[in-house]
C-alpha angles and dihedrals in degrees: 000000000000127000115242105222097038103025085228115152123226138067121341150188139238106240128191121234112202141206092045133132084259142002103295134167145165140216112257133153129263089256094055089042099053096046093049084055093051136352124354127227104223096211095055084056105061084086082081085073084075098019093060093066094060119131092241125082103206082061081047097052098051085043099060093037096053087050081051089058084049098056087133094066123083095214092043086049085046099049083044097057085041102063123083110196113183119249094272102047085045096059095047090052086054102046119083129191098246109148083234088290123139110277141171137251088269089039104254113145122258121212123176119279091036126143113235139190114216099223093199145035111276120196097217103227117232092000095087094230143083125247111223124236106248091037106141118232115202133199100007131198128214124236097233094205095042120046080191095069141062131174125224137150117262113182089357090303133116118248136176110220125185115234097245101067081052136103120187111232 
């Protein structure tokens, strides 16, 4: 058996994808399995640039949030603006199972304290400057009345970001 997102042959897993209408997985390989869980290695996942365009959403789904962890990356950011999920795929990528805690833009869970990456350019409203994407933020707060949004210090002032434009260290 193959494994959907690498191709790889061999022996491979179910994996669950969450945050869909029902309990869904695909096949997919240790190594695959093991990055999506911790840190990912940007060159074993240029194989998204094929496996994206599967007929099956779940595949889909792990494929678009996976590009999401590589926002650094030009090519990551490229195959991202590539692929065109339908309404409903698009809101299951983007839904992560949270327990309406505070998450990041991969879904990992903030607590305060936590050290975050900002994974885009921010106009800082009202400070008159830009916030670059891979500032580090350090030593967040979270927002009690909005999971969206967390607060932090850029260029020694206070902003408020929302999770999304976030990646935890």
């Amino acid at each position: 058996m193959s494994c959907a997102l690498c191709s790889a042959e061999g022996a491979t897993r179910f994996f669950v994808v969450t945050g869909g209408p029902e309990e869904v997985g695909v096949q997919i390989c240790a190594t695959c399995q093991t990055q999506i869980e911790g840190s990912l290695e940007p060159d074993h996942w240029r194989c998204l640039a094929s496996s994206m365009w599967s007929q099956e959403p779940a595949v889909q789904v792990l494929a678009v949030r996976t590009l999401g962890r590589l926002a650094e990356y030009d090519w990551a950011r490229d195959l991202a603006d590539q692929l065109w999920l339908d309404d409903e795929t698009r809101a299951w990528a983007d839904n992560q199972v949270t327990g309406g805690g505070h998450v990041d833009s991969n879904g990992a869970p903030l607590s305060a304290g936590d050290n975050v990456v900002l994974i885009k350019d921010l106009p800082v409203k009202g400070a008159g400057f830009t916030a670059k994407r891979g500032t580090a933020v350090r030593g967040i707060s979270l927002v009690q009345d909005n999971p969206e949004h967390i607060e932090g210090r850029v260029e020694g002032q206070r902003i408020v970001i929302l999770t999304k434009f976030v990646k935890k260290k």
